[in-house]
Backbone bond lengths (Angstrom), bond angles and torsions (degrees), N, CA, C in turn:
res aa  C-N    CA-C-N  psi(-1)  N-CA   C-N-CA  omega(-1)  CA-C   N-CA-C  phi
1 X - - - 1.443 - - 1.525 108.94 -
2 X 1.759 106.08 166.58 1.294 91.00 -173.26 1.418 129.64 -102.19
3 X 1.569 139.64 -152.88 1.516 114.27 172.61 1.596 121.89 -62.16
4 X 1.326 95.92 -47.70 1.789 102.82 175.92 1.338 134.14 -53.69
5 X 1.599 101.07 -29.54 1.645 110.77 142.90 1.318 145.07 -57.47
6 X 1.172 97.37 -27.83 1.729 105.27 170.08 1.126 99.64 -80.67
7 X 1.619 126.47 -58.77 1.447 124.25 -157.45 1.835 98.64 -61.84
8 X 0.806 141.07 -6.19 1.866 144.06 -163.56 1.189 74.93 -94.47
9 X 1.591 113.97 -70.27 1.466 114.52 -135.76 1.423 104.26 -85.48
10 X 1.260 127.03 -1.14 1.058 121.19 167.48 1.646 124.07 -89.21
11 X 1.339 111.22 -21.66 1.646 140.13 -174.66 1.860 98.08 -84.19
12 X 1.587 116.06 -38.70 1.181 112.64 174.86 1.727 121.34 -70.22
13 X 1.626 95.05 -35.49 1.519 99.54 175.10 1.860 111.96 -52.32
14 X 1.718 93.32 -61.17 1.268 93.91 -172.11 1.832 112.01 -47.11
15 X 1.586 106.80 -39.91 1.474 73.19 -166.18 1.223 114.44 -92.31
16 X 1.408 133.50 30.04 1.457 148.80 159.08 1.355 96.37 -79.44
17 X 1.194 149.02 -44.19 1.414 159.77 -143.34 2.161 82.43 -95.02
18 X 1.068 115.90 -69.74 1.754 120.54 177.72 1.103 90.51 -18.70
19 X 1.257 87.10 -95.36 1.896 108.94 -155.01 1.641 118.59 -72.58
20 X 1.694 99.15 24.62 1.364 95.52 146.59 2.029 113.34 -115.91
21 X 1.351 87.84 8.78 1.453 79.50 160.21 2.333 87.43 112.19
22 X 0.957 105.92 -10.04 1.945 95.10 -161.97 1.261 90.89 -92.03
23 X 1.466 110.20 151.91 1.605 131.61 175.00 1.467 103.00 -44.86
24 X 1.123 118.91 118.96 1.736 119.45 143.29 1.499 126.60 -118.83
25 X 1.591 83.72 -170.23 2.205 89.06 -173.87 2.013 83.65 -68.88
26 X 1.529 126.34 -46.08 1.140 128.00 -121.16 1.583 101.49 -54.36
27 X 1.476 115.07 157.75 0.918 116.62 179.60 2.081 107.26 -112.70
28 X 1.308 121.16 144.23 1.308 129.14 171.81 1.251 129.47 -97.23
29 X 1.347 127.37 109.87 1.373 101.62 -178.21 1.733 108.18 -120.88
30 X 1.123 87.18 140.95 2.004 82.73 -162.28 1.628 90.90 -140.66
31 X 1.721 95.40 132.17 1.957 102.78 -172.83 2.068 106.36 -74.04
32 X 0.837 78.30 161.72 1.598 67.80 -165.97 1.774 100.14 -77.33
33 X 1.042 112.12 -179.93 1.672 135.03 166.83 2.028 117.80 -50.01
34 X 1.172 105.24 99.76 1.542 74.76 162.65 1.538 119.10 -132.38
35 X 1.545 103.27 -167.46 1.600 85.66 -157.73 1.959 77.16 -116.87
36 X 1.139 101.83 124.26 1.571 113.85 -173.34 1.577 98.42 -81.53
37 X 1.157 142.20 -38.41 1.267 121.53 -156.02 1.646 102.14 -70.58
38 X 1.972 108.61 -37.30 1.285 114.00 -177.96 1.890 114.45 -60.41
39 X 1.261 112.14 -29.35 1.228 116.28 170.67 1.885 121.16 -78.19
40 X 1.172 123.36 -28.07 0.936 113.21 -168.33 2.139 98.03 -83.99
41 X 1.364 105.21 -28.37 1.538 111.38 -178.56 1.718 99.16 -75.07
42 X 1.150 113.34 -18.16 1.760 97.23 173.31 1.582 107.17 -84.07
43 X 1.468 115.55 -4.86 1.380 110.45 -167.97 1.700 84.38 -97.83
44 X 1.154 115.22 -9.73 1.709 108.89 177.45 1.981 102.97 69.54
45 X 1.041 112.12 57.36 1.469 127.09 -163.72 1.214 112.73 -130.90
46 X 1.724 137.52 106.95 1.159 135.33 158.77 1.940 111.53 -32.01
47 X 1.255 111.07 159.52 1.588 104.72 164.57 1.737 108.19 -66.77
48 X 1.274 109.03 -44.68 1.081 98.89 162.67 1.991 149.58 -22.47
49 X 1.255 81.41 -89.24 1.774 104.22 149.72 1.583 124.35 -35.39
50 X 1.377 102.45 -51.85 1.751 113.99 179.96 1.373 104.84 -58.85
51 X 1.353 108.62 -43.87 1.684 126.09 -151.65 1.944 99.50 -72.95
52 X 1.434 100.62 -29.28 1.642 111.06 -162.06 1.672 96.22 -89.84
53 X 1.350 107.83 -40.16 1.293 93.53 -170.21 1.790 110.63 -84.69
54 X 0.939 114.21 -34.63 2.067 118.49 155.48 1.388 120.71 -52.62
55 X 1.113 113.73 -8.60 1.618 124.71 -171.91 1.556 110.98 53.13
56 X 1.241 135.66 52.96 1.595 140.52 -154.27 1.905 93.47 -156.10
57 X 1.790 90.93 117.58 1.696 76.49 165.14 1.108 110.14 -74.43
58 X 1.688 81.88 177.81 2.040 104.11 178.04 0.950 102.50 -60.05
59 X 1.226 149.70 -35.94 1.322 150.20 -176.47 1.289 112.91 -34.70
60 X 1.342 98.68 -65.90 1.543 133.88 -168.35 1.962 97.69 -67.10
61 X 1.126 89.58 -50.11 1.605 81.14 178.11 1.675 111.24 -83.11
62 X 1.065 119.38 -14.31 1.613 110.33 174.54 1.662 117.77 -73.56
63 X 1.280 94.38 -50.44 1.528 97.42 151.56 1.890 138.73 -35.21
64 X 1.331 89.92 -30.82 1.832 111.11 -166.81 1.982 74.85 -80.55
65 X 1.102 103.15 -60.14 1.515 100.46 -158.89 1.235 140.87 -68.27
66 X 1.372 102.08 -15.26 1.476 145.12 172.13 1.427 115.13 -79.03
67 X 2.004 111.81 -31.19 1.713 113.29 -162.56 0.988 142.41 43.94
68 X 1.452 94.30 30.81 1.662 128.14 171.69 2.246 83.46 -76.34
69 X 1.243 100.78 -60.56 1.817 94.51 -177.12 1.310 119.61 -116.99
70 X 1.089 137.50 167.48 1.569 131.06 -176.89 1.638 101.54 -107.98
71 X 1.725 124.71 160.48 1.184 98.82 145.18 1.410 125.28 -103.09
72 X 1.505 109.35 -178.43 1.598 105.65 -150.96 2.071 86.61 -136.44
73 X 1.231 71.77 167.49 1.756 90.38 173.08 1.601 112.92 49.34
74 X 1.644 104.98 -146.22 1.962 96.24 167.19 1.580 120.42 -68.41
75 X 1.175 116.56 12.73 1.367 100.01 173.43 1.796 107.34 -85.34
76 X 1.716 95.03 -42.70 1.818 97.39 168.68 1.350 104.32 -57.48
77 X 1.074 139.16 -52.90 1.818 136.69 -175.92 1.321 104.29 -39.10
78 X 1.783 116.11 -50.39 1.779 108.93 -161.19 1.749 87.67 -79.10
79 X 1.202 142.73 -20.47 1.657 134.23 -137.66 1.502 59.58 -80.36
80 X 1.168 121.18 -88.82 1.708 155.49 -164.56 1.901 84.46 -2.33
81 X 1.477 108.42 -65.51 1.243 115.04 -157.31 1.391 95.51 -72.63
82 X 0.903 143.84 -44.09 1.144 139.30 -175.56 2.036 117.34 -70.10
83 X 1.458 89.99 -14.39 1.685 74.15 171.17 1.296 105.75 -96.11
84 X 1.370 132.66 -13.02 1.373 119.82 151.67 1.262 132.60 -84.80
85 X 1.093 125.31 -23.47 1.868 117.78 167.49 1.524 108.33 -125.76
86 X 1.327 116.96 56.24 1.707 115.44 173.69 1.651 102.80 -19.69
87 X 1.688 117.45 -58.75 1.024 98.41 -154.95 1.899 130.83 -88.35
88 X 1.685 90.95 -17.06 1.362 92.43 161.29 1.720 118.23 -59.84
89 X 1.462 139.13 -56.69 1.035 129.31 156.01 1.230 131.45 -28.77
90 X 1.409 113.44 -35.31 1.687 111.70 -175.59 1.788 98.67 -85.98
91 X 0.959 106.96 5.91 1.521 109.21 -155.95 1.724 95.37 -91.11
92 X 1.362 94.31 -60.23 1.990 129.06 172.97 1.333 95.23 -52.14
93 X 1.303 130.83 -21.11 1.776 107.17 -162.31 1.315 95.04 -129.91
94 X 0.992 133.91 -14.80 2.109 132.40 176.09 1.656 92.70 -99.10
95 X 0.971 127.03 -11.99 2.152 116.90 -176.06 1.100 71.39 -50.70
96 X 1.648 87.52 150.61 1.952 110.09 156.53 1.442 93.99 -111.70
């Protein structure tokens, strides 16, 4: 077989080997937790407003705030970014 086969099949082992629980090289990177209601009130933002400019209903964000749901994927990445530079983000998403 050829190199690109090993390197797959070796990258597939390992992460069969993870997520059954055995030591690996692999590395995890997971955004941390945040607490959205405290971020969206530093942005000084109705739920409303927050909800329009994230493109996410209130729903969706009442839920976040409540911890009835978490968010997941890039939406946790932008929260993340946004509890450290509210204003560069608000900056990136109101440009006309």
């Amino acid at each position: 077989m050829g190199k690109a086969f090993n390197e797959i099949n070796t990258g597939l082992l390992e992460a069969i080997d993870h997520a059954s629980g055995k030591e690996t090289r692999i590395s995890v990177h997971k955004p941390k937790p945040v607490d959205v209601k405290a971020i969206r009130k530093k942005a000084g933002m109705t739920q409303k407003q927050f909800s329009d400019v994230f493109g996410l209903s209130v729903g969706t964000l009442r839920h976040w705030e409540q911890g009835a749901r978490n968010p997941q994927g890039p939406a946790l990445v932008l929260l993340n970014v946004m509890d450290k530079n509210p204003k560069a983000v608000l900056d990136a998403l109101l440009a006309e």
